[in-house]
DRENTIFI-122527 format. One record per residue (C-alpha): residue in one letter; z negated, x, y negated. Coordinates in Angstrom, 2 decimals, padded with zeros to 5 digits. Layout:
<r 'A' <Z X Y>>
...
This chain:
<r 'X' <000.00 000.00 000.00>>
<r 'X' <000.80 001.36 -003.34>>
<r 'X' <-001.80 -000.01 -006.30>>
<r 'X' <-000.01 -000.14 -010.02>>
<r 'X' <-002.65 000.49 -012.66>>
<r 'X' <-001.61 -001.07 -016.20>>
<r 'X' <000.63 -003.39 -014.00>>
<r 'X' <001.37 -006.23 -017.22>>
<r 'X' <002.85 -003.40 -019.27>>
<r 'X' <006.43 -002.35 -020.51>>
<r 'X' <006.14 -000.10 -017.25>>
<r 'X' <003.82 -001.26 -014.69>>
<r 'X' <005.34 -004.74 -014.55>>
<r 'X' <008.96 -003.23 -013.92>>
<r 'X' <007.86 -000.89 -011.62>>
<r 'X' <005.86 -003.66 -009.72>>
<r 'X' <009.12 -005.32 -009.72>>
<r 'X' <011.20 -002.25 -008.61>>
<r 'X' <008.62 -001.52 -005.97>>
<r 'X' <008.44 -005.08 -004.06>>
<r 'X' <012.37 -005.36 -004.89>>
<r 'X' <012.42 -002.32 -002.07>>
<r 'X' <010.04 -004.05 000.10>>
<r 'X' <006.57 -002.15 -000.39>>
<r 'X' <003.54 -003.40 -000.24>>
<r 'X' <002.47 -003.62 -003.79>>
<r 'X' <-000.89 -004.16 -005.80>>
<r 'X' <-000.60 -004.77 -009.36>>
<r 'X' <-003.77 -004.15 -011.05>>
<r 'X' <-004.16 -005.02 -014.80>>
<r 'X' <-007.58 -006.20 -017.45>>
<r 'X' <-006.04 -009.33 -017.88>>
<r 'X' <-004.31 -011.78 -015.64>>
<r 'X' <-000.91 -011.33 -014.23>>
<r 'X' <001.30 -014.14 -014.63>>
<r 'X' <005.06 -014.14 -012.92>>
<r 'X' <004.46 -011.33 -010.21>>
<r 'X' <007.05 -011.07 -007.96>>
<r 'X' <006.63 -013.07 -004.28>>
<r 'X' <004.07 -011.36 -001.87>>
<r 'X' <002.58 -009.01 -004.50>>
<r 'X' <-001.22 -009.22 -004.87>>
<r 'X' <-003.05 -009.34 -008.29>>
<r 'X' <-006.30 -007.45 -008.29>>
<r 'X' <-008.23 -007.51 -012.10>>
<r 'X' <-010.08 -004.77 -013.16>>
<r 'X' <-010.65 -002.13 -015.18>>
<r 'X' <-010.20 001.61 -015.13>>
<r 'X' <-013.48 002.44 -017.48>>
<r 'X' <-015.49 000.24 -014.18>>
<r 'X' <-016.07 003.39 -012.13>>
<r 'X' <-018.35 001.32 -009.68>>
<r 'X' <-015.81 -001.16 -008.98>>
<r 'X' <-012.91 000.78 -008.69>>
<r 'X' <-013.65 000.81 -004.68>>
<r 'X' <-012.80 -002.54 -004.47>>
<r 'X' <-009.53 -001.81 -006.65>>
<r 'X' <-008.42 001.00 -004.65>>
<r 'X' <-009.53 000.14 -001.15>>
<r 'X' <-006.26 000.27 001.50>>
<r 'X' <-004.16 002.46 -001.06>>
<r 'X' <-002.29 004.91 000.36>>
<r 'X' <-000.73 005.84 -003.36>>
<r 'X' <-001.67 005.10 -006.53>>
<r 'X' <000.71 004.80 -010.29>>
<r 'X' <-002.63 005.96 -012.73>>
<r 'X' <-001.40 003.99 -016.33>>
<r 'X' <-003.96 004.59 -018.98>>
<r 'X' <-003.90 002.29 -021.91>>
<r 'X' <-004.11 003.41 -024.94>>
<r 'X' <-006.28 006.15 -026.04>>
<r 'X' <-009.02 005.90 -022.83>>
<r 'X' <-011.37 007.71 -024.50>>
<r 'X' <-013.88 005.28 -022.86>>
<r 'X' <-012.60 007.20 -019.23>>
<r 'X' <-013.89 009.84 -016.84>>
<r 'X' <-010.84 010.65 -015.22>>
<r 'X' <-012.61 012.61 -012.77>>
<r 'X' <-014.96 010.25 -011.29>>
<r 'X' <-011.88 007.76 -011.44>>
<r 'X' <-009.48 009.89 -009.27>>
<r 'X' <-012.63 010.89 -007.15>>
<r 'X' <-013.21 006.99 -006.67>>
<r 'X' <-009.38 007.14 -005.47>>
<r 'X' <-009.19 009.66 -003.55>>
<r 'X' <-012.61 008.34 -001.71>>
<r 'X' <-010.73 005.21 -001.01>>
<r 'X' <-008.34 007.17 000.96>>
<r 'X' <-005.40 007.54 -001.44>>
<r 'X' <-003.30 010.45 -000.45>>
<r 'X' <-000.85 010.62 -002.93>>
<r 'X' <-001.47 010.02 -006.92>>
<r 'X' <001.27 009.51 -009.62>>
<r 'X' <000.18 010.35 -013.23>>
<r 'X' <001.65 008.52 -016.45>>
<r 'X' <001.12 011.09 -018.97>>
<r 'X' <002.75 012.19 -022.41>>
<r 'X' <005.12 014.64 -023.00>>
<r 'X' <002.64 015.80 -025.80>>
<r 'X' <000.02 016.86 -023.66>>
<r 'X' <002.94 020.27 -022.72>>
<r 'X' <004.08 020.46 -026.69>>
<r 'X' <000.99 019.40 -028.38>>
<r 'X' <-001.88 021.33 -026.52>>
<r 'X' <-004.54 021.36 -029.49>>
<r 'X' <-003.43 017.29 -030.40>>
<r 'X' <-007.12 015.40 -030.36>>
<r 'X' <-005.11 012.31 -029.41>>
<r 'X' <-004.49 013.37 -026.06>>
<r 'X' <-007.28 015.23 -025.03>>
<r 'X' <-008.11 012.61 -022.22>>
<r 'X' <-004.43 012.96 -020.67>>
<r 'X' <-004.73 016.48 -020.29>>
<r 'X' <-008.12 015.89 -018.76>>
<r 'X' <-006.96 013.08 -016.24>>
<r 'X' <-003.42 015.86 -015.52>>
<r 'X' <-005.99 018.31 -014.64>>
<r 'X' <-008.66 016.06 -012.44>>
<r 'X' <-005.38 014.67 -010.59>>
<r 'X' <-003.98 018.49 -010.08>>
<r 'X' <-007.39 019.42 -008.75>>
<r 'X' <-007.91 016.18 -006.40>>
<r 'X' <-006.81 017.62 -003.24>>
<r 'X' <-004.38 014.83 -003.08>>
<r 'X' <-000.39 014.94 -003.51>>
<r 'X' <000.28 014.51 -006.95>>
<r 'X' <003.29 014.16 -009.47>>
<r 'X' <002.87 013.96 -013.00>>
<r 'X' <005.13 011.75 -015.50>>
<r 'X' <005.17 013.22 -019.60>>
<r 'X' <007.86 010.57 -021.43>>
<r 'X' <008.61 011.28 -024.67>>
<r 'X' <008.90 008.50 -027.57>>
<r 'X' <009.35 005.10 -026.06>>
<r 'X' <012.88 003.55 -026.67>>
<r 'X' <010.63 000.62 -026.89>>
<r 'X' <008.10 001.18 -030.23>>
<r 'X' <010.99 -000.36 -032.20>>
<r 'X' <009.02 -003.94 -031.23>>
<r 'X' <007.42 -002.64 -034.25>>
<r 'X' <009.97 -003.51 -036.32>>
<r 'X' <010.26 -007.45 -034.93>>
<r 'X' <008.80 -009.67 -037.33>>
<r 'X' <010.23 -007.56 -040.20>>
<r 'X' <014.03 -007.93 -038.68>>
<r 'X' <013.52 -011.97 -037.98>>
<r 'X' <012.35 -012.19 -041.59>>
<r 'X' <014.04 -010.41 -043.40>>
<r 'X' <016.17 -008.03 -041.39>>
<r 'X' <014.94 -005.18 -042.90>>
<r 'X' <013.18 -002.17 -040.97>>
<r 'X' <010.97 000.07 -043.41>>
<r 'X' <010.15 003.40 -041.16>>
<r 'X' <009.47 007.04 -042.25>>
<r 'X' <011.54 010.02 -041.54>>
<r 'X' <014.53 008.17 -041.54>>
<r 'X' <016.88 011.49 -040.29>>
<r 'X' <014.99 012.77 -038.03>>
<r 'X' <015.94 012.54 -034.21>>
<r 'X' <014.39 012.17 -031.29>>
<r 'X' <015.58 011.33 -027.76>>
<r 'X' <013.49 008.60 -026.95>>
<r 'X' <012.85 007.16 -023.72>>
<r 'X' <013.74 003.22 -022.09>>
<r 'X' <010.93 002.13 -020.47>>
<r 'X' <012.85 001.21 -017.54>>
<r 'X' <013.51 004.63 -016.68>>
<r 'X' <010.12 005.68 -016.70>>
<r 'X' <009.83 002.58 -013.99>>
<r 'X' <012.91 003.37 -012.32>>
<r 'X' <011.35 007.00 -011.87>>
<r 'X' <008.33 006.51 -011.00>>
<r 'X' <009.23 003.86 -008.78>>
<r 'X' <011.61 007.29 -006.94>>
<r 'X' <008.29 009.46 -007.11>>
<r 'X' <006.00 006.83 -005.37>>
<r 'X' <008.67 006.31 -002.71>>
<r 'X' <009.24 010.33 -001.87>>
<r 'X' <006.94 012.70 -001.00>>
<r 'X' <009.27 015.29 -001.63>>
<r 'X' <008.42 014.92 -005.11>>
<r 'X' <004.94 016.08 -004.40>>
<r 'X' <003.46 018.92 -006.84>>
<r 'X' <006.01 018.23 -009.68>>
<r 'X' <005.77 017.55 -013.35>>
<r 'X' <008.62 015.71 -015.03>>
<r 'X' <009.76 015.21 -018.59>>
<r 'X' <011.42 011.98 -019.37>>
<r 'X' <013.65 011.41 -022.35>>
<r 'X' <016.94 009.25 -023.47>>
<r 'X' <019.99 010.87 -023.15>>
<r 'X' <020.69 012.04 -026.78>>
<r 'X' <018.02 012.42 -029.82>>
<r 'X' <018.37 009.05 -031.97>>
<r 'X' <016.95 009.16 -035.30>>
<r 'X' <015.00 005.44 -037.07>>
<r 'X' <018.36 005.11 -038.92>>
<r 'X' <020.27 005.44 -035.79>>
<r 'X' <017.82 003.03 -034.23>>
<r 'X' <017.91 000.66 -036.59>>
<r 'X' <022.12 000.70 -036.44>>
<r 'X' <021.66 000.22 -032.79>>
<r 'X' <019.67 -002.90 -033.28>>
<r 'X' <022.31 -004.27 -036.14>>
<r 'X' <025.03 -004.10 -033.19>>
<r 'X' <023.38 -005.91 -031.02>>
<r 'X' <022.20 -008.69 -033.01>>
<r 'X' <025.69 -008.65 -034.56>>
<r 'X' <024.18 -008.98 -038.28>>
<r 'X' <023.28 -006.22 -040.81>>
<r 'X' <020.10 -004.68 -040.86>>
<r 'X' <018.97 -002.90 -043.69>>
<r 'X' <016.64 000.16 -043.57>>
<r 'X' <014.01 000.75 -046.14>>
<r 'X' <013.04 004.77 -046.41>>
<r 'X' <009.21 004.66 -045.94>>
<r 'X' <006.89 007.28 -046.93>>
<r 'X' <004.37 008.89 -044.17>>
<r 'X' <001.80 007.72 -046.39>>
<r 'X' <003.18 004.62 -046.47>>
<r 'X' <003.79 004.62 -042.77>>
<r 'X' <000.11 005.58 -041.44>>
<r 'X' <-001.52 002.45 -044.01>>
<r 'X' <000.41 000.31 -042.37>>
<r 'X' <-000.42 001.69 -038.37>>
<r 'X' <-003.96 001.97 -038.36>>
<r 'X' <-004.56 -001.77 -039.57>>
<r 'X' <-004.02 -002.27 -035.34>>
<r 'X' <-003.75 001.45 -033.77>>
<r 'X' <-006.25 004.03 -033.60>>
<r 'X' <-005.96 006.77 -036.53>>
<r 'X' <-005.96 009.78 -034.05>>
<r 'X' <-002.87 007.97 -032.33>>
<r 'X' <-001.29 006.84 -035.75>>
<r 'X' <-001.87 010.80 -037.31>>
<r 'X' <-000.13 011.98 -033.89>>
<r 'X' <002.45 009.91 -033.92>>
<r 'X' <003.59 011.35 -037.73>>
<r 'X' <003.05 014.62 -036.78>>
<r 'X' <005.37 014.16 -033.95>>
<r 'X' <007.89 011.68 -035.58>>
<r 'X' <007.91 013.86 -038.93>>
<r 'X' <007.71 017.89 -037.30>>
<r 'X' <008.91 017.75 -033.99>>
<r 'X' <009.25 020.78 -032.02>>
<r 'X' <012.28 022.47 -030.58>>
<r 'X' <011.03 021.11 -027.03>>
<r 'X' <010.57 017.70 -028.58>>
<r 'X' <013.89 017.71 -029.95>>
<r 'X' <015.63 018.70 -026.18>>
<r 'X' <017.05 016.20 -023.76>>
<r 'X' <015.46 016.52 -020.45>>
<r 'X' <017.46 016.81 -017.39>>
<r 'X' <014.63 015.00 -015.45>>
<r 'X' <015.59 011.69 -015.56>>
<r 'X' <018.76 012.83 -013.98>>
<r 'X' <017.56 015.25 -011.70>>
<r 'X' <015.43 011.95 -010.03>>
<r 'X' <017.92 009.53 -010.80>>
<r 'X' <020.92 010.91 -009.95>>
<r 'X' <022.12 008.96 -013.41>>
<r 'X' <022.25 009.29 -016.76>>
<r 'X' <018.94 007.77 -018.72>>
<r 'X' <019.86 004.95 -020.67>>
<r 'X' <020.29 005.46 -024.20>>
<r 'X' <018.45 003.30 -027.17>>
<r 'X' <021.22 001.31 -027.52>>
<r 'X' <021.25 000.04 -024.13>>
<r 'X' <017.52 -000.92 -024.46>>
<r 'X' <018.43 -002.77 -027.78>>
<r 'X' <020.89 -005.06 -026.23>>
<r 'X' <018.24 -006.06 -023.28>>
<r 'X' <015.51 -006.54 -025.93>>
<r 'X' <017.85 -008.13 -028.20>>
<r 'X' <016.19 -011.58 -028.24>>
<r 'X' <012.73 -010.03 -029.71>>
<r 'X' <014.86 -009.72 -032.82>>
<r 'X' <016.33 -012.57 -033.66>>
């Protein structure tokens, strides 16, 4: 049995869906309730931060996709892939960030390096998953395009070669699946760096209608974040949307190399999402 962690997200629920889709015997495992699950997949609720009762979460896993939402500063990844591996999990997959290889000294992400490390260390097959930017933070701009079909972002020109959801799914979906993946650390990226002006053209063509984009200051930018994100995870968000680094900046081959395809570029994701917009 494979248990999805975070299994009503952008990720877990398409990789739930990719995983029963092949006919594995799939757990989704989320805070809140799971509606719309595909047929014969089993909905246990709980919460990653419950150490005690993550026996009864993990119990008959033989693998486990570790999601952690948001910030987790409230975690012990240790104890948590202890309580796993106690269970009898043998093989762990890690959703991680990209940041915690570029951005070693970022505060923001101290508790993904810690779970990488505590899931290196387990004793246990392991693969790691760092995306980059998610194809999928433009929901940000929603209410702004139905309104007014506008977009006001920072950085305007600056690309980066953000990620579809979907792949990350469609990857880790691969990983969970093969143990020949065991011991590996992937980078996952879109096929071509796409900067918010790009983005933002992207989303005019598939709505079919003009969408004008408003330069933003970062000032600007972080006021508007932290009203409903965390300011660590606003301030490291800027850094990386405003400096990135040379290995930011570079396509991975990973997607690919697990894939055998091309990742999907942002305008693929636009058309799919297209009805958020209108």
């Amino acid at each position: 049995m494979i248990v999805v962690t975070g299994a009503t997200g952008n990720v877990g629920r398409t990789l739930v869906e990719l995983l029963a889709a092949a006919g594995e015997d799939v757990t989704a495992m989320s805070r809140r309730p799971a509606d719309g699950l595909p047929a014969g997949v089993a909905h246990r609720r709980g919460d990653l931060a419950d150490v005690e009762g993550l026996k009864g979460l993990f119990e008959g896993a033989d693998a486990v996709y570790l999601l952690v939402a948001g910030l987790g500063e409230e975690l012990r990844p240790r104890e948590i892939v202890t309580a796993a591996v106690a269970c009898g999990v043998r093989r762990i997959v890690l959703q991680s960030s990209q940041l915690v290889g570029t951005r070693t000294g970022s505060v923001s992400h101290e508790i993904l390096r810690a779970f990488e490390t505590a899931v290196r260390e387990s004793g246990v097959a392991w693969t790691v998953l760092r995306p980059g930017g998610f194809a999928s933070n433009a929901f940000l701009w929603a209410d702004p395009v139905r309104s007014a079909r506008t977009v006001a972002a920072p950085f305007a020109d600056v690309a980066l070669p953000v990620v579809d959801p979907a792949d990350i799914a469609e990857v880790a979906a691969a990983v969970l699946r093969d143990p020949a993946h065991a011991g590996r650390t992937y980078v996952l990226t879109g096929p071509v760096a796409v900067s918010p002006r790009d983005q933002v053209g992207a989303l005019a063509d598939a709505l079919g209608a003009a969408v004008e984009f408003v330069p933003q200051s970062a000032g600007e930018a972080r006021a508007q974040l932290v009203r409903f994100l965390p300011a660590a995870a606003v301030d490291g968000m800027l850094s990386v949307l405003g400096a990135p680094s040379d290995e930011e900046r570079r396509v991975s081959p990973d997607v690919e190399r697990v894939l055998g395809r091309s990742p999907r570029p942002f305008s693929a994701w636009a058309e799919r999402n297209v009805s958020a917009f209108v």
